[in-house]
C-alpha positions in Angstrom: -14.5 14.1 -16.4 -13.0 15.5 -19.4 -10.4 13.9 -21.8 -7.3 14.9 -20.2 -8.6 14.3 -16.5 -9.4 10.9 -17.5 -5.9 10.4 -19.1 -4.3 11.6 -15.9 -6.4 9.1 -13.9 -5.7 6.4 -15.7 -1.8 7.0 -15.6 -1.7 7.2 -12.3 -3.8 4.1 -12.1 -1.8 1.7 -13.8 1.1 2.9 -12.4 0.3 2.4 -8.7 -0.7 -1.3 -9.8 2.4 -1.5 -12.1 4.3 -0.7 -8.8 2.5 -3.1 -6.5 2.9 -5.8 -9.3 6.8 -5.8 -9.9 7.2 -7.9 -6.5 4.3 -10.3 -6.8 4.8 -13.9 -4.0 7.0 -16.1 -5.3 6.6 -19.5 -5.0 4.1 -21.2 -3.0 2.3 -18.8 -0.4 3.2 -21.0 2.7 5.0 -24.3 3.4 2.7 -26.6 4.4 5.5 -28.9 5.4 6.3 -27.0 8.8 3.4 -29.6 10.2 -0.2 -28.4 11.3 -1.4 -25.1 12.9 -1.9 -24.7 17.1 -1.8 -22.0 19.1 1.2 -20.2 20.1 2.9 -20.5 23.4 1.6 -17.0 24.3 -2.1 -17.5 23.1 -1.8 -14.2 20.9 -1.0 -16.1 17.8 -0.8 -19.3 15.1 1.9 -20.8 14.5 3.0 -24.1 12.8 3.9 -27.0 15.5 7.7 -26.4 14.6 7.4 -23.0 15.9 7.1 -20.9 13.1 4.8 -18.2 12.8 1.5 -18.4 10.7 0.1 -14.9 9.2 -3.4 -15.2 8.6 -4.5 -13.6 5.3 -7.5 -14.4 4.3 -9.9 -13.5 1.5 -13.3 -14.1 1.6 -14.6 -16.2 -1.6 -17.4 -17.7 0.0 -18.8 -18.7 -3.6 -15.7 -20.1 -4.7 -16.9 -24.4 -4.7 -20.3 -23.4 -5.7 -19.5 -20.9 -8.8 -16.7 -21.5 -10.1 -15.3 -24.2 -12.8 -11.8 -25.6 -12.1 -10.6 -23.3 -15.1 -11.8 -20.6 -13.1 -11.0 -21.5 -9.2 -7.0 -21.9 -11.3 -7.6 -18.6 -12.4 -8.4 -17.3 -8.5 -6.2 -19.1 -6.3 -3.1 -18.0 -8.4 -4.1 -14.5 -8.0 -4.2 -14.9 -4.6 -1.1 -16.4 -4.2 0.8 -13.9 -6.3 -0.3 -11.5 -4.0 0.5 -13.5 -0.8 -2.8 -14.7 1.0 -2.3 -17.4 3.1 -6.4 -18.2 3.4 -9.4 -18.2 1.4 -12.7 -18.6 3.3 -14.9 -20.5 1.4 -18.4 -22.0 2.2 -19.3 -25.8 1.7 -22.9 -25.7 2.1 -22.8 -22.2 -0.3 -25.3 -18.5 0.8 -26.8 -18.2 -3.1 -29.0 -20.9 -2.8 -26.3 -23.5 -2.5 -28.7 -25.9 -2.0 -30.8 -26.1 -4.7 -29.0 -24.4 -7.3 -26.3 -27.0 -8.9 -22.3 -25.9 -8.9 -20.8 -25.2 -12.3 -20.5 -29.0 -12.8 -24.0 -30.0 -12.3 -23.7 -31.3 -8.7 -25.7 -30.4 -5.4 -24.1 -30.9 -2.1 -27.0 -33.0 -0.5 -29.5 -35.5 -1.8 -33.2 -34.8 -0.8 -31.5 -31.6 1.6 -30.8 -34.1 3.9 -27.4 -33.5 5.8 -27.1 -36.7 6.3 -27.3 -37.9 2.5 -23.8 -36.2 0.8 -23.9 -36.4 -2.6 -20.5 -37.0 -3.5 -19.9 -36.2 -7.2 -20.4 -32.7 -5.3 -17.7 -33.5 -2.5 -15.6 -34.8 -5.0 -15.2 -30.6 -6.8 -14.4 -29.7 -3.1 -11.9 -31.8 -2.5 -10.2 -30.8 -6.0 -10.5 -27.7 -4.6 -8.8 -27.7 -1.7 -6.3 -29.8 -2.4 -5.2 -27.3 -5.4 -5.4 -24.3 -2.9 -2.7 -26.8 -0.9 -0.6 -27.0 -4.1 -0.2 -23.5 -4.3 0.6 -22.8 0.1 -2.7 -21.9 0.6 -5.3 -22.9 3.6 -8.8 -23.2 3.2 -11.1 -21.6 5.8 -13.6 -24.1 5.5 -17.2 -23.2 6.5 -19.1 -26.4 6.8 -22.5 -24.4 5.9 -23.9 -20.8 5.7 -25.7 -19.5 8.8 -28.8 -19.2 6.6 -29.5 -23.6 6.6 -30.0 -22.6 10.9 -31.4 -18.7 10.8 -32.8 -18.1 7.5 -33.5 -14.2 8.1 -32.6 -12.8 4.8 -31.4 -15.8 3.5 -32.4 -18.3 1.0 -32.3 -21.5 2.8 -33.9 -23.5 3.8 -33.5 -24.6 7.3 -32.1 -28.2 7.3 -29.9 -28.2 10.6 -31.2 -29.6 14.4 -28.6 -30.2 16.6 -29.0 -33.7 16.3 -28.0 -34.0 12.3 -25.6 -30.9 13.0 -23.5 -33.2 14.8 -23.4 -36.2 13.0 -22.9 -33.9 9.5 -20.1 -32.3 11.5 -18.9 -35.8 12.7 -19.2 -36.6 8.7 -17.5 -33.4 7.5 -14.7 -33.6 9.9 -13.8 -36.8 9.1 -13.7 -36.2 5.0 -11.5 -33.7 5.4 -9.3 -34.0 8.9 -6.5 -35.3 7.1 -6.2 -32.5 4.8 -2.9 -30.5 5.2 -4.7 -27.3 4.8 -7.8 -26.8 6.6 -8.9 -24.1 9.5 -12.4 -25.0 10.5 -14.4 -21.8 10.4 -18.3 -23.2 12.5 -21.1 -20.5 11.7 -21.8 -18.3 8.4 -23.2 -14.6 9.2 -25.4 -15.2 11.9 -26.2 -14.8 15.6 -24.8 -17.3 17.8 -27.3 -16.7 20.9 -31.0 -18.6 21.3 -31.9 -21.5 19.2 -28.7 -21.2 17.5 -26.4 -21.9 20.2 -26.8 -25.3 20.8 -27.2 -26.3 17.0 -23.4 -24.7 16.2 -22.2 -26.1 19.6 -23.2 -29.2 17.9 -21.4 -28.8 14.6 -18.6 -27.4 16.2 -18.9 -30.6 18.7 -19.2 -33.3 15.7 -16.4 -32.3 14.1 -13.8 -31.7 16.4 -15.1 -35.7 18.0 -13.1 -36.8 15.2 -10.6 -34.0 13.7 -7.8 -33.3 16.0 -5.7 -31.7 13.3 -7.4 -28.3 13.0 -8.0 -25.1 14.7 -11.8 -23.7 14.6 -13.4 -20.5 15.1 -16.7 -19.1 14.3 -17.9 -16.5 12.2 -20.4 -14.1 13.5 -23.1 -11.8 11.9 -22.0 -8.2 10.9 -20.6 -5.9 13.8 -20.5 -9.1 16.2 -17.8 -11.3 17.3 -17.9 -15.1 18.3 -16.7 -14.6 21.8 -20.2 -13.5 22.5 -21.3 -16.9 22.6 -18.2 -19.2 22.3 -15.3 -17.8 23.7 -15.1 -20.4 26.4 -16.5 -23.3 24.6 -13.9 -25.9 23.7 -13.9 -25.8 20.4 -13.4 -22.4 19.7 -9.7 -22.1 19.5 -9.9 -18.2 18.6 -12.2 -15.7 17.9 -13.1 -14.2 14.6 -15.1 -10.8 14.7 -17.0 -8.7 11.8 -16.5 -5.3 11.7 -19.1 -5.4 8.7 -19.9 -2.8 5.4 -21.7 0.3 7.1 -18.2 1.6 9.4 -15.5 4.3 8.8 -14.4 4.6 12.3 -12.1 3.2 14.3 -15.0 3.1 17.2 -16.3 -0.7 16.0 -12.4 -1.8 16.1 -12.5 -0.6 19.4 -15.8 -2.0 20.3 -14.8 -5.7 18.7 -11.1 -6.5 18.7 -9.8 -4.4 21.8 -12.6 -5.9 23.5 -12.1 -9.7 22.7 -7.6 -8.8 23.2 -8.3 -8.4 27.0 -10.8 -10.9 27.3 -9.7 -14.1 29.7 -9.1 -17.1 29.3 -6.6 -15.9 26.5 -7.6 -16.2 22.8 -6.0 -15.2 19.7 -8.5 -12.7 18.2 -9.0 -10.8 14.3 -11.3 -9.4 12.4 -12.5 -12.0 10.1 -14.7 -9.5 7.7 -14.0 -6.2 7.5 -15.6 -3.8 4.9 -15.2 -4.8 1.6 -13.4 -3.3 -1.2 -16.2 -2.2 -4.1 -18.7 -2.4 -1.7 -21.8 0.2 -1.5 -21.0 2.2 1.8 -24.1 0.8 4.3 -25.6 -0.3 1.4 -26.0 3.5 0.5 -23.7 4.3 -2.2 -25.7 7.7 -3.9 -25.3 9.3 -0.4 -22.0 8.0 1.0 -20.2 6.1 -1.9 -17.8 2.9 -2.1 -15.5 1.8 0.0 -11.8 1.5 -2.0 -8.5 1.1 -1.3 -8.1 3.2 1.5 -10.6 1.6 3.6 -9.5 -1.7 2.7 -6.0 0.0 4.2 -7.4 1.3 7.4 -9.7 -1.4 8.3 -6.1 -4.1 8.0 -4.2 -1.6 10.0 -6.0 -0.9 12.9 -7.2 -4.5 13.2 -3.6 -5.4 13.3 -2.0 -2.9 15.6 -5.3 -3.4 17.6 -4.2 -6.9 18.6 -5.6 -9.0 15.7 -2.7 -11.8 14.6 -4.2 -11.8 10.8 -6.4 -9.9 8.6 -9.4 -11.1 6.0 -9.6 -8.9 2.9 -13.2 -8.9 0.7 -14.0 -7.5 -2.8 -17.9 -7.2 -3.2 -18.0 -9.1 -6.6 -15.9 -11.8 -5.6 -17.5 -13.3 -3.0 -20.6 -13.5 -4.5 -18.9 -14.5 -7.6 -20.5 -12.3 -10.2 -20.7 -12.4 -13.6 -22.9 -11.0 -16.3 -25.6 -13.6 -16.1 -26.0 -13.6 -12.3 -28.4 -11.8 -10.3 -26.2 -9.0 -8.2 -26.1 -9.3 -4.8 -25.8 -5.9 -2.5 -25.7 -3.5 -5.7 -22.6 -5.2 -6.5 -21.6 -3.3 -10.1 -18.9 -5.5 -11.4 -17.7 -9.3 -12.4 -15.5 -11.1 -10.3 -13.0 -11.4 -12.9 -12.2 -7.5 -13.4 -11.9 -6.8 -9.9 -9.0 -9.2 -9.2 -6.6 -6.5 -8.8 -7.7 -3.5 -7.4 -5.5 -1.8 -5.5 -6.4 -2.5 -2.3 -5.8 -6.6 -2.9 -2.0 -5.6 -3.8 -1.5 -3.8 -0.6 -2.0 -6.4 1.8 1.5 -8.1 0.1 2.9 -5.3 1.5 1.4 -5.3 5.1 2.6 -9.0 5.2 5.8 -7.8 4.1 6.2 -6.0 6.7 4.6 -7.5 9.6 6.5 -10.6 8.9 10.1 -8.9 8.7 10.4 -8.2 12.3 10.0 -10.7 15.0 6.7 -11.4 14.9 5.5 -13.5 18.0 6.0 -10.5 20.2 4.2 -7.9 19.1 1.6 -6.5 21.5 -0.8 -3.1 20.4 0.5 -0.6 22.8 -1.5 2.9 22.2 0.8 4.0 25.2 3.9 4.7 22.7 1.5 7.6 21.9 1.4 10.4 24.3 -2.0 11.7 25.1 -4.0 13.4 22.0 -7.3 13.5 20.4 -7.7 12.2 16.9 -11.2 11.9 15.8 -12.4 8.3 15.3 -12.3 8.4 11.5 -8.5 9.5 12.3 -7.4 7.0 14.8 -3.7 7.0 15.2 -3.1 3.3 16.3 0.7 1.6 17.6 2.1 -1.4 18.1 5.2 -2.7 19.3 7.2 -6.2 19.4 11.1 -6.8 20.4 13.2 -3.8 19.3 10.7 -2.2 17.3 7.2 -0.5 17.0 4.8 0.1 14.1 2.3 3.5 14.0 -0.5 3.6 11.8 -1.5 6.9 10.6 -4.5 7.1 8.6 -5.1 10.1 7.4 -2.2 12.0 8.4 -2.8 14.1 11.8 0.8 14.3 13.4 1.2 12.5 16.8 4.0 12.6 19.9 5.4 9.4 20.3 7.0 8.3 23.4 10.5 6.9 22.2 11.4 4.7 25.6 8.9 2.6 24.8 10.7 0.9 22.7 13.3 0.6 25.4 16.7 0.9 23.0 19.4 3.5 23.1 18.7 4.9 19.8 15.8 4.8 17.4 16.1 4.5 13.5 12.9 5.8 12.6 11.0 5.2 8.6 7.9 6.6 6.9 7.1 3.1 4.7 4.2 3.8 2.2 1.7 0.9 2.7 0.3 1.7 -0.9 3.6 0.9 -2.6 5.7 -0.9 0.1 7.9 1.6 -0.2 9.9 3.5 2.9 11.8 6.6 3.6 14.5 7.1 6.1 13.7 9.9 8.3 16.4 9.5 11.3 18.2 8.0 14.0 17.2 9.3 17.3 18.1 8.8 21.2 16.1 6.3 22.2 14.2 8.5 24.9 12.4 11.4 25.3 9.0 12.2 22.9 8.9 13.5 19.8 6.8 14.6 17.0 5.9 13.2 13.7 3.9 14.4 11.0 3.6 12.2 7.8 4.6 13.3 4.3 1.2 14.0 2.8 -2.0 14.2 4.8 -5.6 13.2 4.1 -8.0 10.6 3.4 -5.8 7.9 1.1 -2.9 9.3 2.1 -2.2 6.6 5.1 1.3 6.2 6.3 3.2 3.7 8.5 5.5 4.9 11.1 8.7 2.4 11.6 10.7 2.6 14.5 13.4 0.2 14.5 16.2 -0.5 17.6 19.2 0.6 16.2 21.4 -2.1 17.2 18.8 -4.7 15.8 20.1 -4.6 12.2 16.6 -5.0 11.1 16.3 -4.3 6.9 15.0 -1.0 5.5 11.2 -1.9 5.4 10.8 -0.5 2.3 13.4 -3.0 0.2 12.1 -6.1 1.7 11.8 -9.4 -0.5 
């Protein structure tokens, strides 16, 4: 790339974070005050016991109480805040040999790998931990261990659960923590939930919800699997968390996953709990099929949402492993931790938030039949949704589509292009509120995603584009 090329890039780089940073979250992310989490009324969603609703959005810092000083978890957390996450998923028993390799202070989690013999001074960094995370409005999805202490596979290990000690260290774990304002139990750690493995996280799951009644639980599954294989009807599993994984640019796995667990019965509320990652090699493959960036991180958090999912976990490669100069890289990963904070794709989800929480929220239902009959290509998935005097399409690339206005069942339509990479929005019109018509977004392409708002006129809902 040649001088002025690289000028122009970087330009137009700072100045789509520039954008994205004028409105950072103010004040704390959530108000933990509102009481503790339980399902909503209509099993789609979470919401706090007074009724109001709970957006999970996660990010996945699975190496945050292993690897990270306090200096540095301060540095995180209020990064995360600022740009509105609600959750950071975070593993207690750590993947990078979290056993036997001491956190920043010195401390390992167990003495003699016995989970039965906590050794506290560790314990003692979580807690500090978590407790600032609750200072700040955030929850921590709290995985009592990685799957590789049951499955080793690719792991490091080793092995240390039967279902035996899995439920008295659940029983042990629950009870540290079950008074904690800000916990969602998350059982599991990238693995299979079937054969041996069932009854061991049966039993973790099991021990700690014997003696926490405070917190919701789900499970999370290995790549391109979802815990409803093996736990939707247990009772601990409260709702189901699926991995769409690194190695997919279609829309065909969020079809295959978080359709799939939306119709399933009894009810559950259902998301995708790791999408692909931003910075991440493609498949693992990045000479032949690159990185994913900010536009994948878009179109995974889209059609999860409009596909039925009632939050959204983000990922940067780095940053859940951690990195830093003097640290083995995991997965090709090619950066630090600390220089990825703010790539673009971490600023959009403020304005996804933004946006999903400005119109009522506990109503909204995906609805591809607001979209009459068409064929996008899987990579080009047009994807609606709809809630109480209003409807959200996602288009991801920019193919037109005919939407089917009486869906929204109003007498006239105010209709918005918003921008999801700057949060911005552009009135298009007010329509009759029946009939079909055709939209075609501003600028079409790969990156150049756009939201389609259609608002009931007599709602008085805001322009989505000048929200707070």
């Amino acid at each position: 790339m040649n001088r002025t090329l690289m000028l122009i890039a970087s330009v137009v780089f700072c100045s789509i974070t520039a954008t994205a940073q004028e409105n950072p979250w103010k004040g704390s992310s959530i108000d933990l005050s509102r009481g503790k989490l339980v399902i909503s009324e209509n099993k789609r969603f979470l919401v706090f016991e007074d009724g109001t609703p709970f957006f999970y959005l996660g990010d996945t810092g699975w190496e945050l109480f292993h690897r990270l000083n306090k200096e540095e978890t301060e540095r995180f957390l209020e990064n995360r805040r600022a740009k509105g996450f609600t959750v950071i998923q975070a593993v207690a028993l750590a993947e990078l040999d979290g056993l036997n390799t001491p956190n920043v202070e010195g401390n390992r989690p167990l003495i003699d790998n016995d989970p039965l013999k906590p050794n506290e001074s560790y314990w003692l960094h979580v807690d500090w931990v978590i407790k600032r995370a609750a200072e700040k409005g955030i929850y921590i999805g709290l995985l009592p261990t990685w799957g590789d202490k049951v499955d080793k596979r690719w792991g490091v290990g080793p092995v240390i659960f039967t279902a035996e000690n899995a439920y008295k260290y659940g029983q042990w774990i629950g009870n540290r923590y079950k008074d904690y304002l800000n916990i969602i139990w998350i059982n599991g750690g990238d693995r299979d939930g079937g054969g041996d493995n069932t009854p061991i996280w049966n039993a973790l799951g099991e021990g700690i919800k014997s003696v926490d009644k405070n917190h919701l639980m789900t499970f999370h599954p290995w790549g391109e699997r979802s815990s409803s294989e093996w736990f939707h009807n247990t009772s601990w599993l409260d709702f189901n968390m699926c991995q769409t994984g690194h190695g997919q640019r279609s829309y065909a796995i969020f079809k295959r996953l978080v359709v799939r667990d939306y119709d399933l019965k009894p009810v559950k509320p259902c998301f995708d709990g790791e999408p692909r990652y931003e910075d991440h090699p493609v498949g693992w493959n990045p000479d032949v099929l690159g990185w994913f960036n900010d536009a994948d991180v878009r179109q995974a958090l889209y059609w999860n949402l409009f596909s039925g999912g009632f939050g959204h976990t983000y990922g940067c490669h780095p940053i859940w492993q951690m990195k830093t100069p003097d640290r083995e890289a995991v997965g090709l990963a090619r950066n630090n931790w600390y220089d990825v904070l703010d790539l673009e794709g971490a600023w959009d989800l403020i304005h996804a938030r933004r946006l999903i929480e400005s119109r009522p929220f506990l109503s909204r239902v995906p609805d591809q039949s607001l979209i009459a009959p068409a064929y996008f290509p899987e990579t080009d998935y047009v994807v609606a949704t709809r809630g109480d005097g209003y409807a959200f399409v996602y288009f991801p690339t920019g193919w037109s589509a005919e939407i089917i206005l009486d869906r929204i069942g109003a007498k006239s339509v105010t209709a918005y292009w918003f921008d999801p990479r700057a949060g911005e929005s552009k009135l298009i019109e007010t329509y009759p509120g029946q009939g079909t018509r055709r939209f075609t977004p501003p600028s079409s392409g790969r990156g150049n995603d756009w939201i389609l708002v259609l608002d009931d006129t007599s709602k008085g809902f805001k322009d989505p584009g000048i929200l707070p």
